[in-house]
Each structure stands twice: as C-alpha cells, then as structure tokens.
N, C-alpha and C positions, 0 to 999 in steps of 0.2 A: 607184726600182728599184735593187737591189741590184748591184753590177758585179762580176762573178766572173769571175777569169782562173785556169783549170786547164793545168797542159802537163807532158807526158811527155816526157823525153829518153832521146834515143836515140844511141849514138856508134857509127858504125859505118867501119869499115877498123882500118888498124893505129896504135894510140895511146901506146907506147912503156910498155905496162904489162906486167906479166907474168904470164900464167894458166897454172893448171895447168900448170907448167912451161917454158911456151912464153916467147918472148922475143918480141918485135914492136918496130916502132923508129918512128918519128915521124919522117921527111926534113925532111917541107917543110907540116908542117902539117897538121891534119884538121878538116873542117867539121862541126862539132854539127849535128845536126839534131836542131830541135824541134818539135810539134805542138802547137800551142795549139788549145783548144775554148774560145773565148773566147764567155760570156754577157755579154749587156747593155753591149757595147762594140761600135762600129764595124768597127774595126780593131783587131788586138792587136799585140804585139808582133815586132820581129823573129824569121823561123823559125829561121834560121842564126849561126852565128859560126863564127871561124875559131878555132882555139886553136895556137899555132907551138910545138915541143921546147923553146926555149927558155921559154914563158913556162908551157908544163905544168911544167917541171923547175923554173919559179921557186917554182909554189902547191905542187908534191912539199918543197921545201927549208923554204918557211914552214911547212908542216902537221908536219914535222918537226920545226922548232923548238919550234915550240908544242905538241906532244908530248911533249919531252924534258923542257923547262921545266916542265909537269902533272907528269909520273910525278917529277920533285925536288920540287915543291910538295906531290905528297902524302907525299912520304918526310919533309920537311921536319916536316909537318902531325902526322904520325905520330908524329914523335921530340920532341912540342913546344913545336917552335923555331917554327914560325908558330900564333898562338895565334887564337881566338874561331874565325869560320865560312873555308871556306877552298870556293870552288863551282869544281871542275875542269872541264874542258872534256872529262871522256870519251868518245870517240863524237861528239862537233863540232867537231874542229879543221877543218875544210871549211868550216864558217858564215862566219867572221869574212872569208875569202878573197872574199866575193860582193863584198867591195869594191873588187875590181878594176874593176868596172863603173862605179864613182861617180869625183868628182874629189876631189883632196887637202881640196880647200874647203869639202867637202858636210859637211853638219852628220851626226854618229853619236851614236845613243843608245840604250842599251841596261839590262838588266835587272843580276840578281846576276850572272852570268856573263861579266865583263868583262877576263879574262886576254889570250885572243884578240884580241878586237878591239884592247887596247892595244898589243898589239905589232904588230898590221896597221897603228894608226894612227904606228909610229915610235917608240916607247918600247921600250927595250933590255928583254932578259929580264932581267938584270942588274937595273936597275934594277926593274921588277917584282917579281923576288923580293927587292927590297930591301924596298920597301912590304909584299909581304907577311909580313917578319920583321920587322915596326914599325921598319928602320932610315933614318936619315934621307937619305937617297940615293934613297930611294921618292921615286914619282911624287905622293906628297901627303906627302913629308917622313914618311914612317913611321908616320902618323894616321891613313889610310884602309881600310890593312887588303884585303881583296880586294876589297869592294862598292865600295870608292871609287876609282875609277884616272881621270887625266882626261889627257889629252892634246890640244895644239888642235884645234876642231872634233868634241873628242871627247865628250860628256858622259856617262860611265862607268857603275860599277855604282852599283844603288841596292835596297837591303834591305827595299823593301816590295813586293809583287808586282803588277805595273799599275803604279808610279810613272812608268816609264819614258814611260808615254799624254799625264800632265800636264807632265812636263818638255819632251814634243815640241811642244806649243803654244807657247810663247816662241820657238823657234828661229825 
C-alpha cells in the first residue's frame, strides 16, 4: 500500500513579518501549526514546532543570500562571464532551508538545481560563484560549472533528470 503524507500549514499570531503594511514582531517565539491527513501510516508526524525571532531572522538572512548571489549569477550569465547552463533558484530560495530539520551528517542530494543547497551545506557564495565562472577557487576547482557543486555529505547537481534517484541508493 501506498503511504501518503499530505499537511497544510497554518501560522497563526504575530510572526515578525510584514503585510499590507502592518509591522508584527515575534517576542518569544510562535508555534506552527500543522494538520496532517496522513493515509496508510499509523501515526504521522509531529503537528507543532516552535519557530524563535532568532532562527526566523536566521532562514530571512540565508533566503537572502541566496537571492542576492542568483540575481549576480544571472547578471553574470547574461554578460557571459559564466558560460554553458546556469539553473537559478527563482522562486525556491525557501527549499534548500528544510534542512534545518536534518543533521550536519545527513547525506543531501539533489538534482540540477544545486546553488542553494551548497550554501546551506557551508560553501561560501564566493566560492560558488567561483565555480560557476570556471575559476579555480570553485567548489570542484572551476570544472563543475553549476550542475556540479559538492560539499561533505553533499552530493550536488547532476544534468540528467532522475539522476538524483540512483545516486541516492549508495548513500
């Protein structure tokens, strides 16, 4: 039988974000609430987390980086100075952050899209966009280009789609 885990999140009080003009502040931390409709499992996951000002303002600071360092990689790409495919993060700088959940040690692996996760896994933008202007200060000596980033525990991009399935069997 198939195990299918579905859940909707919900945040509700004040999250130190800012709508429609309004300002809200985060004190002392706000609890996620999630609803899982979880099929073909016993039990699903936990419903709650706590998320603290601090460690939201930490994933606001990284989705930032890795924002900043996209919009130079496409300006880069544009004028070009990073040559062959170049797979930005538009619209997913948020993905790579779910790995606040896992431990340093946990094995990552991913598809073409491996900007993000490099620098979640501790590799400097710097050095990312060193690799991706071939120079050799890259995270593969300037050779990898964007599909190839690898940092420990990280096994990076790869340029066929589904690769990512068979390299997860070895780990």
């Amino acid at each position: 039988m198939s195990q299918i885990l579905v859940a909707s999140l919900s945040l509700k009080g004040n999250t130190g974000i800012s709508t429609l003009g309004h300002r809200y502040s985060m004190k002392h931390g706000r609890t996620l609430n999630a609803k899982c409709d979880v099929h073909g499992l016993e039990e699903g996951p936990p419903d709650t987390s706590v998320l603290t000002r601090d460690q939201g303002l930490g994933f606001y600071r990284c989705m930032q980086t890795i924002r900043r360092m996209e919009l130079k990689a496409d300006q880069l790409y544009k004028q070009k100075i990073i040559r062959g495919f170049c797979h930005l993060y538009d619209g997913q700088v948020a993905i790579p952050l779910i790995q606040s959940g896992i431990e340093r040690t946990d094995h990552v692996i991913t598809a073409y899209r491996a900007h993000g996760f490099t620098y979640t896994r501790g590799v400097s933008a710097k050095e990312i966009l060193a690799e991706l202007t071939g120079r050799k200060g890259g995270v593969a000596k300037g050779k990898g280009g964007s599909m190839h980033m690898y940092a420990p525990h990280f096994y990076g991009g790869n340029g066929i789609v589904g690769a990512q399935v068979t390299k997860s069997i070895w780990c």
